[in-house]
C-alpha positions in Angstrom: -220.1 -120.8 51.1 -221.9 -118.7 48.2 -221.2 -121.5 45.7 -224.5 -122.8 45.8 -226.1 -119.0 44.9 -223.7 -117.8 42.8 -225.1 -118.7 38.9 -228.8 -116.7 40.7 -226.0 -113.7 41.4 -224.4 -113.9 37.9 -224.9 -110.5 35.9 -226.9 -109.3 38.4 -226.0 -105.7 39.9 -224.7 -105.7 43.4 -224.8 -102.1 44.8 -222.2 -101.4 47.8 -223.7 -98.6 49.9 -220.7 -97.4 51.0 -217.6 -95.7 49.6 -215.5 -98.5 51.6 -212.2 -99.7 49.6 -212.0 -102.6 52.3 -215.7 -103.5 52.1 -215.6 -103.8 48.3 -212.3 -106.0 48.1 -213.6 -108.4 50.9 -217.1 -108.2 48.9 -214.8 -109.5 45.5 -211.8 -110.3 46.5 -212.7 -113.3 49.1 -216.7 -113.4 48.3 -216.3 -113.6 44.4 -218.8 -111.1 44.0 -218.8 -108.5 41.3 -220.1 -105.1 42.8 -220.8 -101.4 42.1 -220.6 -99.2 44.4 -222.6 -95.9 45.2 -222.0 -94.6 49.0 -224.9 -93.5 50.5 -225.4 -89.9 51.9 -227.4 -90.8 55.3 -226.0 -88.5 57.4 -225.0 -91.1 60.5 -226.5 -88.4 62.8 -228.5 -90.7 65.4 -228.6 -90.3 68.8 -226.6 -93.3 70.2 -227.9 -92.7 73.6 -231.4 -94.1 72.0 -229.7 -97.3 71.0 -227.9 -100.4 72.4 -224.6 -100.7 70.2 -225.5 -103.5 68.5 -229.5 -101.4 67.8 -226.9 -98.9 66.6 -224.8 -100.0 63.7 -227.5 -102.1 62.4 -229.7 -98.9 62.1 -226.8 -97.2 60.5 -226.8 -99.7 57.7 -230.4 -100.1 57.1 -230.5 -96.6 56.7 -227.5 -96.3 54.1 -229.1 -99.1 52.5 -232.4 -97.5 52.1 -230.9 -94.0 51.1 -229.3 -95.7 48.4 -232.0 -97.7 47.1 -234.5 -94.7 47.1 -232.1 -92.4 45.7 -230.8 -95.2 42.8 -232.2 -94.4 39.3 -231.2 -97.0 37.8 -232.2 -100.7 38.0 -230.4 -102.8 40.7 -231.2 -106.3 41.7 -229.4 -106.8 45.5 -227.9 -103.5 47.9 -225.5 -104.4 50.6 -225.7 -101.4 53.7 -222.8 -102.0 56.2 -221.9 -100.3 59.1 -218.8 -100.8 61.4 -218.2 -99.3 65.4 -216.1 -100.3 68.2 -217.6 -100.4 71.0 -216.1 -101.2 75.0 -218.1 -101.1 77.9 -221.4 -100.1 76.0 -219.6 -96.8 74.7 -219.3 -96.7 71.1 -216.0 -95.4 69.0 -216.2 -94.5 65.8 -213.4 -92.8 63.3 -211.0 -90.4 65.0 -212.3 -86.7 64.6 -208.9 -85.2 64.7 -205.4 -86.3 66.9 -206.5 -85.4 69.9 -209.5 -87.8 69.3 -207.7 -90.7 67.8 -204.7 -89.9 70.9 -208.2 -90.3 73.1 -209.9 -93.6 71.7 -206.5 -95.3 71.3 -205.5 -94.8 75.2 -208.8 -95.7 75.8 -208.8 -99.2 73.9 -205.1 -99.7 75.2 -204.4 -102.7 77.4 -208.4 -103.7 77.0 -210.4 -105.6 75.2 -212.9 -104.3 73.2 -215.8 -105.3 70.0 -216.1 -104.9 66.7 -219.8 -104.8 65.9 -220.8 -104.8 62.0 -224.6 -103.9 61.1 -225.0 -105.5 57.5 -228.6 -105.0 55.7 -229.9 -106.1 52.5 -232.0 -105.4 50.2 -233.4 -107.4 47.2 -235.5 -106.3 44.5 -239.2 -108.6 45.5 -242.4 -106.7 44.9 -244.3 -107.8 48.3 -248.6 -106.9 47.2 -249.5 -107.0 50.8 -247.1 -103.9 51.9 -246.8 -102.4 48.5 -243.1 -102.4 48.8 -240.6 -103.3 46.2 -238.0 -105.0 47.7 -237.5 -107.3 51.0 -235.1 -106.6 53.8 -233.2 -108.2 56.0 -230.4 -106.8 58.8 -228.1 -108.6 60.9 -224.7 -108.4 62.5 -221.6 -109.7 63.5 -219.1 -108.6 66.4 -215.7 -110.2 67.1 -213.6 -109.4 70.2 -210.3 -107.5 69.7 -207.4 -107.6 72.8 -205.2 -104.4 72.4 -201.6 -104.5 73.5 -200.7 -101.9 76.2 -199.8 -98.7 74.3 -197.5 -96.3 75.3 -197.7 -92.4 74.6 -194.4 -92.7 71.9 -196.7 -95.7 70.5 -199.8 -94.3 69.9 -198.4 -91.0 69.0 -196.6 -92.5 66.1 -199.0 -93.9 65.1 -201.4 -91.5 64.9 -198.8 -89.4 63.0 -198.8 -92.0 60.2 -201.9 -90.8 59.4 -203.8 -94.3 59.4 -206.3 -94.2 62.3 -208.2 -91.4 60.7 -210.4 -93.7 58.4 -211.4 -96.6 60.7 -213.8 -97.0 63.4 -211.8 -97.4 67.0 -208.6 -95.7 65.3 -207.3 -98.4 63.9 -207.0 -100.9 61.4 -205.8 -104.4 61.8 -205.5 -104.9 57.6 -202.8 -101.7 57.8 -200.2 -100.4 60.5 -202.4 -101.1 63.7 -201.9 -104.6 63.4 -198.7 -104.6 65.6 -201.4 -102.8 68.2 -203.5 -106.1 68.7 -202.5 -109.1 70.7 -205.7 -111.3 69.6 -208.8 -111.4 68.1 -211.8 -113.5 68.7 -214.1 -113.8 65.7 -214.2 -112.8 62.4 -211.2 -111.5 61.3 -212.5 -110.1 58.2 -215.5 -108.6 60.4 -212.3 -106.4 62.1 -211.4 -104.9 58.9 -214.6 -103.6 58.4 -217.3 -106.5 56.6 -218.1 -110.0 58.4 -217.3 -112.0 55.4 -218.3 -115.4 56.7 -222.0 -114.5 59.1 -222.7 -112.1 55.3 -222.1 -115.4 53.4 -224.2 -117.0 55.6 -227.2 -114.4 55.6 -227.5 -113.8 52.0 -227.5 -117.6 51.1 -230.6 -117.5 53.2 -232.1 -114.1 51.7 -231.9 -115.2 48.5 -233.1 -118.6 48.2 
């Protein structure tokens, strides 16, 4: 898909705005992108009730996005912001706070079917004369439908004391031990694990030509 940009991407620097492990090996790993990254230090501290879910994480990664590129001393040519929730009947879940959190979100998602929604925004360095800005921006994102399997207490438990929901939006994560918790997905897989590799493909071919 990003064959046709990839000599304009070539020794150009990529910032990640995020401290994501995940994000970065989808980003190079299954993208073929070479990237830096440099999380951002947006606090995340907006009021959800102001936004729809889907308003939300794309906000989220506009923001990181801009933090980074304001903050950035040196030169960069394209920054990738990228935000990840769950979200089931239009409450949103992000990473466990504690147990008693992640014991709370899991029972929640148990037996249901929730979304993944990923806010993605980019940035390229354009100057733009009419709004005096140096770079162009563009946001989008991606959700995919996840169907949990019904969880018991000894299931969840155990899994919470393996110590991997504490990282990942909803509790889980469906690239580590919280794969045997989901019955089907339907979507983007790679969008579950945290970046929609195909839609950002698809964006980004259009953003930079």
């Amino acid at each position: 898909m990003l064959g046709p940009i990839r000599q304009l991407l070539e020794n150009k620097k990529i910032i990640l705005a995020s401290g994501s492990s995940r994000r970065k090996e989808i980003l190079e790993k299954n993208l073929g992108l070479t990237i830096q990254i440099v999380p951002s230090n947006f606090p995340e501290n907006l009021d959800k009730t102001k936004f729809t879910p889907a308003n939300y994480v794309v906000e989220n990664s506009r923001l990181k996005a801009l933090d980074v590129a304001q903050n950035l001393k040196e030169d960069w040519h394209l920054i990738i912001g990228s935000d990840t929730i769950v979200e089931m009947d239009n409450k949103i879940y992000e990473k466990p706070m504690d147990k008693k959190d992640a014991y709370r979100i899991l029972k929640s998602l148990s037996d249901n079917t929730h979304r993944v929604l990923t806010g993605v925004t980019l940035l390229k360095r354009e100057i733009n004369s009419a709004t005096g800005s140096d770079f162009k921006i563009h946001s989008f994102y991606e959700q995919t439908s996840v169907n949990f399997a019904n969880l018991d207490d000894n299931v969840i438990n155990s899994y919470i004391e393996s110590g991997d929901p504490f990282d990942k939006a909803g509790g889980y994560g469906i690239q580590s031990l919280g794969a045997s918790l989901v019955k089907s997905i339907n979507g983007d897989f790679f969008n579950v694990q945290g970046f929609p590799a195909h839609k950002f493909s698809v964006e980004l071919k259009k953003f930079i030509q």
